[in-house]
N, C-alpha and C positions, 0 to 999 in steps of 0.2 A: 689343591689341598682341601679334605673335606673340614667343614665347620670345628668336629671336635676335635681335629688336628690343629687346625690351626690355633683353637681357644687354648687349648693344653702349650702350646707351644708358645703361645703370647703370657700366658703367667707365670711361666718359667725366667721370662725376660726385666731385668732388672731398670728399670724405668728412673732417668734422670728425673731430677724435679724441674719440670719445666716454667713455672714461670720464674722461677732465678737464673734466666739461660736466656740472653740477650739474642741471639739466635733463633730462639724459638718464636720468641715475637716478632722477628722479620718475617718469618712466614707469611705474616698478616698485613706486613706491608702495605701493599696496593689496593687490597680489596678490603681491609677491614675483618675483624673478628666475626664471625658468625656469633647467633645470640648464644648457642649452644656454648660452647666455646666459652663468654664469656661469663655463662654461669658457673661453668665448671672451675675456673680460672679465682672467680669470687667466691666460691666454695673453702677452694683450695688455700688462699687467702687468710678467711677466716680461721679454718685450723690453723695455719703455722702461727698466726697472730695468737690463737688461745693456746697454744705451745708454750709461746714467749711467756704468757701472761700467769700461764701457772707455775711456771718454773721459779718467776719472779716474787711470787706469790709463797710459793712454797719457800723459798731461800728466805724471806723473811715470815713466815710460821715456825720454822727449826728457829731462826734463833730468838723469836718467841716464849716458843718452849726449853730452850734451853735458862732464856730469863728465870720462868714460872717456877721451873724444878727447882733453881738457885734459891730464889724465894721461899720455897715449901721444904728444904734441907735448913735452912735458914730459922725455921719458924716454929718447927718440930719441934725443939723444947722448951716453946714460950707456954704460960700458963695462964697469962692475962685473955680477959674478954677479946679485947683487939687485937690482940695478938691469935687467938682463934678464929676471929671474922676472918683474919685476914689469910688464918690459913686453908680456911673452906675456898674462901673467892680464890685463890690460888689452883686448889686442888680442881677446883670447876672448869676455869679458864683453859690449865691444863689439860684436862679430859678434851674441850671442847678441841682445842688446838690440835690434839693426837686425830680427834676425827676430820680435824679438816685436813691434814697432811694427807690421811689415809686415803681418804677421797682425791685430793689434787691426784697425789701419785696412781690410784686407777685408770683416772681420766688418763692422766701422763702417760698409762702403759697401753691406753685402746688410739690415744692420736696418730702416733706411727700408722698403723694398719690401716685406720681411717684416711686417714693425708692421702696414704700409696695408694688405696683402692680410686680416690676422687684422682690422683695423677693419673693413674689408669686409665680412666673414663675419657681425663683432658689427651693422653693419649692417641685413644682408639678418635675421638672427634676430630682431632688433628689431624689424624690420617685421613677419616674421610674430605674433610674439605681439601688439603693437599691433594689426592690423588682425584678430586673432583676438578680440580682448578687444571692438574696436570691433563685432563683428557679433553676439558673445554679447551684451554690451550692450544694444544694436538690439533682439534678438531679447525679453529681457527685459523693455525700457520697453512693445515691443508689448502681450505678455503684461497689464501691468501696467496700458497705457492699456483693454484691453479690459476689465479688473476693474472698471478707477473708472469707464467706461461703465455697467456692470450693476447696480455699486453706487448708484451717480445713477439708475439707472432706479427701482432699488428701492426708493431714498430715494422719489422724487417720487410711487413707486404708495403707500406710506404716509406721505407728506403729505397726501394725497388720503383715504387711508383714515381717517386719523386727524381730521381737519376731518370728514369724515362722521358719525363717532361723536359729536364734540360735538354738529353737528347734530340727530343722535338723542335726544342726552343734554339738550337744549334745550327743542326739543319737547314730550321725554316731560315734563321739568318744567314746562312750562310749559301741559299739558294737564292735569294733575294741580294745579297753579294753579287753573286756571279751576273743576277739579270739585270739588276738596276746600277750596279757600280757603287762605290764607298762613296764620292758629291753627293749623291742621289739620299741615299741610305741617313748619311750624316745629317740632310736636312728633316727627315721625317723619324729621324730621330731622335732630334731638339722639341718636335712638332707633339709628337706621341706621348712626352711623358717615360715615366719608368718603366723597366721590364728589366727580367735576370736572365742571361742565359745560363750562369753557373757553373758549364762545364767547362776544363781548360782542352786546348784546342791541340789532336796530335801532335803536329809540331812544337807542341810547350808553352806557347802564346794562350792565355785564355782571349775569348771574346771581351770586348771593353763595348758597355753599355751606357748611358747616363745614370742608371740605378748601380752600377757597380760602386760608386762610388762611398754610395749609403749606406747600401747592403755588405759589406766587405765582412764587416763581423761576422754577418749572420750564415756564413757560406761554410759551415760545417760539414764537412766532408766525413758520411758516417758508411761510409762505403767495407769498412774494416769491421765494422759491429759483427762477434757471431753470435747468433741467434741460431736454434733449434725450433723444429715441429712447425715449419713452414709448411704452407700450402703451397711448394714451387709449381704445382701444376695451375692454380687459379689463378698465380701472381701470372706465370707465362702468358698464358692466351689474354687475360688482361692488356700486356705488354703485346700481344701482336695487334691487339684488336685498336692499340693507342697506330701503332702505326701504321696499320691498316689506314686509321683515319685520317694521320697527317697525310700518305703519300694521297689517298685521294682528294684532298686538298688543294695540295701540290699541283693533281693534276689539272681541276678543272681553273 
């Protein structure tokens, strides 16, 4: 939309008064008014308060003048000296009082337009730091979705990595089984300390270790996580290149 489209079309737009709109000041919630903002806002303020204060002002000048005139109808056909001081200081007060109403009520009749133009202003500043906030936003969750991507990738290459190892750790005992016998095994592995093997054993038996015991908790089986935008080709040869290593192990 170009500029004078848009300007024409925003002062046709009737503008709530925003700072009596509990709402509007959540806007500002988290980050704070902008100073902008907050002058406009103190502007805006000050009018509605000199609103108040002339009306206030005014509603006692009428009846003021309603007194004065009582007075000067009152006094009209006195002939005494004091009785004429008093009806000049009447006639004066009055005049004076006609010119102050006059005045209040001009003032009275420019606030309106004045108020709406500074709500305006609070408006248009609203909007920009809203739509400021909303693209930094934006720009952040991006940022943030591409973290939890990378992080999910990394998780799911060490899910994979870590299932391998038990793999490893499976085997190895379970070749060392076969060569040295469970007497065997059972003493060096009092001897050795803890180790996990993790994985449970075809037949439904997992291996029992002396770290099983510990570790029970910690034996989170995240085999199920889906994850996207795997590097299954890096994690694979990885994974051969693990057993590549154990079987030559094995061999020598």
């Amino acid at each position: 939309m170009a500029d004078r489209d848009f300007t024409t079309a925003i002062s046709k737009i009737k503008v709530p008064m925003l700072i009596l709109d509990q709402k509007w000041h959540r806007l500002f919630a988290l980050g704070g008014k902008p100073e902008q903002v907050k002058e406009l806002e103190k502007q805006e303020n000050d009018l509605l308060k000199r609103e108040a204060e002339l009306k206030k002002e005014l509603k006692d000048l009428k009846k003021v003048k309603e007194n004065l005139m009582a007075s000067v109808m009152s006094n009209m056909e006195g002939t005494s000296d004091l009785v004429s001081k008093k009806l000049d200081d009447d006639k004066r007060l009055l005049e004076e009082c006609k010119e102050r109403i006059q005045s209040n009520e001009d003032e009275l009749s420019e606030l309106p337009q004045q108020t709406d133009d500074v709500n305006r202003e609070l408006m248009l500043a609203t909007m920009d730091y809203c739509y400021d906030k909303l693209r930094t936003n934006s720009t952040e969750a991006e940022e943030i979705t591409n973290w939890i991507k990378d992080v999910r990738v990394q998780l799911k290459k060490n899910v994979i990595r870590k299932h391998n190892r038990e793999i490893n750790n499976k085997e190895i005992y379970s070749y060392m089984h076969d060569v040295f016998g469970m007497e065997v095994l059972n003493l060096f592995d009092m001897q050795n300390g803890d180790f996990y093997i993790g994985t449970i054993d075809d037949k439904g038996e997992p291996v029992k270790t002396p770290s099983d015991k510990q570790d029970e908790n910690d034996k989170t089986d995240l085999s199920d996580i889906q994850l996207e935008e795997v590097d299954l080709e890096a994690v694979s040869k990885e994974s051969k290149e693990d057993t590549e290593e154990a079987e030559s192990s094995a061999d020598e």
